[in-house]
Steps between C-alpha positions, in 0.01 A plus 500: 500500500421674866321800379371781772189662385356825636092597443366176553240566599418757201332530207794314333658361752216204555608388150853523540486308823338196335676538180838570555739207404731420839444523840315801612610678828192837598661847614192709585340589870311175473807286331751226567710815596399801664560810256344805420626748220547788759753289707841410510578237205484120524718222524536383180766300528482106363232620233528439169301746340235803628189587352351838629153517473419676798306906469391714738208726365141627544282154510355483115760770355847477377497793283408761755587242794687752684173654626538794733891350592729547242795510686410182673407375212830587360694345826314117490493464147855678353729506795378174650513302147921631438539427868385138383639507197856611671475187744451289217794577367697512816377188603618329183148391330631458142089569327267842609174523254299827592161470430465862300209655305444649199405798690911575446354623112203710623687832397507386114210580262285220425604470151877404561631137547541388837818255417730363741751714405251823489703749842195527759355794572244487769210771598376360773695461840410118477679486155793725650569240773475234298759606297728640707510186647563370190773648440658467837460110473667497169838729604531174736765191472240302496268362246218742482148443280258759520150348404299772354153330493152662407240510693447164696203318548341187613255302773523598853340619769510839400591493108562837304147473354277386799382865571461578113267122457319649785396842377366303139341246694310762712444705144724798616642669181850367408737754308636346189866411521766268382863396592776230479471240767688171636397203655691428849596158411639611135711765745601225700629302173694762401672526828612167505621513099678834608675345801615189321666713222851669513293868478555818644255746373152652434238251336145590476217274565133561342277336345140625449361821333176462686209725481247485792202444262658173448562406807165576630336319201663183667348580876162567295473190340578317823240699700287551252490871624275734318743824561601683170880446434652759464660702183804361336762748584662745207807566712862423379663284731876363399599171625844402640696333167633173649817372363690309797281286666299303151897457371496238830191358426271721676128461365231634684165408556339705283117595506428127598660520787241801632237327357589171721498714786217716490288258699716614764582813462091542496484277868766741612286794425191378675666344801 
């Protein structure tokens, strides 16, 4: 499979470019080919299959990545994803898996059940885009998966949680909070089970229901820091119910997997 990946150089996308099963062709400034989500579409014919990965957003923030720009905001990241998702189709690639967010759901209370089915309903502009693109991809002939994952984490140079090991390394208060998280490579498995599969759709990808006085226990131990974790936090948090992707096979890594990868994570932080 000849599959064209955008946001390689992401968050994400360093899993996905490593872990994708075929051969992997970069669009991004710094890719195989030249493309940026504010200009005219790519060539994509001869591909197989396209994974979009790519964002454009405040460095750090996704919710509330539009900064002081909405309307560029709006232009990169809604406009120039149908533009791609239009040449995809155009160009005859038969496979289009949107990397999507849970952020679709932030307009529900906590307390309802965030199934694939479930209609989004998005509060924030990031969740808007997300699934307006969605929905754009999936009115296509082609054979659209939107991946809503959950918040995405592991090693790199600048992880999620470098600036939040910091502050409890350097005894800063840290607010008590918890959330549903994701490793990369358990994103990048999914991808590949999605993509092998005769599957148009939404399919939801989480794993963890991780509170930070958990995680930090595990930098603690390997430091032997003598910061005070902090509180466990009381708040209701509903995970994503996944259905599709563990009826392929798809079993994440579980609390072992961030536990194997602390060590990193922590070198991350301090580098």
């Amino acid at each position: 499979m000849r599959i064209a990946l955008t946001g390689a150089a992401g968050l994400v996308g360093r899993f996905l470019v490593g872990g994708l099963d075929g051969h992997v062709v970069t669009l991004g400034r710094r890719g195989d080919i030249a493309w940026d989500l504010t200009g005219p579409a790519p060539d994509l014919r001869g591909f197989d299959a396209l994974v979009h990965a790519a964002f454009a957003h405040v460095p750090g923030r996704y919710r509330g990545g539009e900064g002081d720009d909405p309307d560029g905001f709006l232009r990169a990241n809604l406009d120039g994803t149908r533009r791609l998702f239009d040449a995809a189709a155009r160009d005859g690639v038969t496979k289009v898996l949107f990397l999507s967010s849970r952020a679709v759901f932030d307009g529900w209370p906590d307390d309802l059940p965030l199934t694939e089915d479930r209609a989004p309903r998005a509060a924030s502009l990031y969740g808007q885009v997300k699934a307006q693109a969605e929905a754009h991809l999936l009115a296509l002939p082609v054979q659209g998966i939107a991946l809503r994952a959950t918040g995405i984490y592991g090693p790199g140079a600048d992880h999620k949680w470098a600036s939040l090991i910091r502050d409890f390394l350097s005894g800063r208060d840290v607010p008590p909070r918890r959330g549903t998280e994701v490793h990369g490579q358990d994103v990048a498995t999914a991808c590949n089970l999605l993509l092998d599969r005769d599957f148009s759709g939404a399919a939801h990808a989480s794993d963890l229901l991780l509170d930070r006085r958990d995680l930090l226990a595990e930098i603690k131990t390997l430091t032997a820091s003598t910061s005070a974790l902090p509180e466990r936090s009381n708040k209701a948090v509903n995970p994503l119910i996944c259905q599709t992707l563990p009826e392929l096979g798809w079993r994440p890594g579980g609390f072992a997997r961030l536990r194997a990868d602390a060590p990193a994570l922590l070198q991350a932080a301090l580098d």
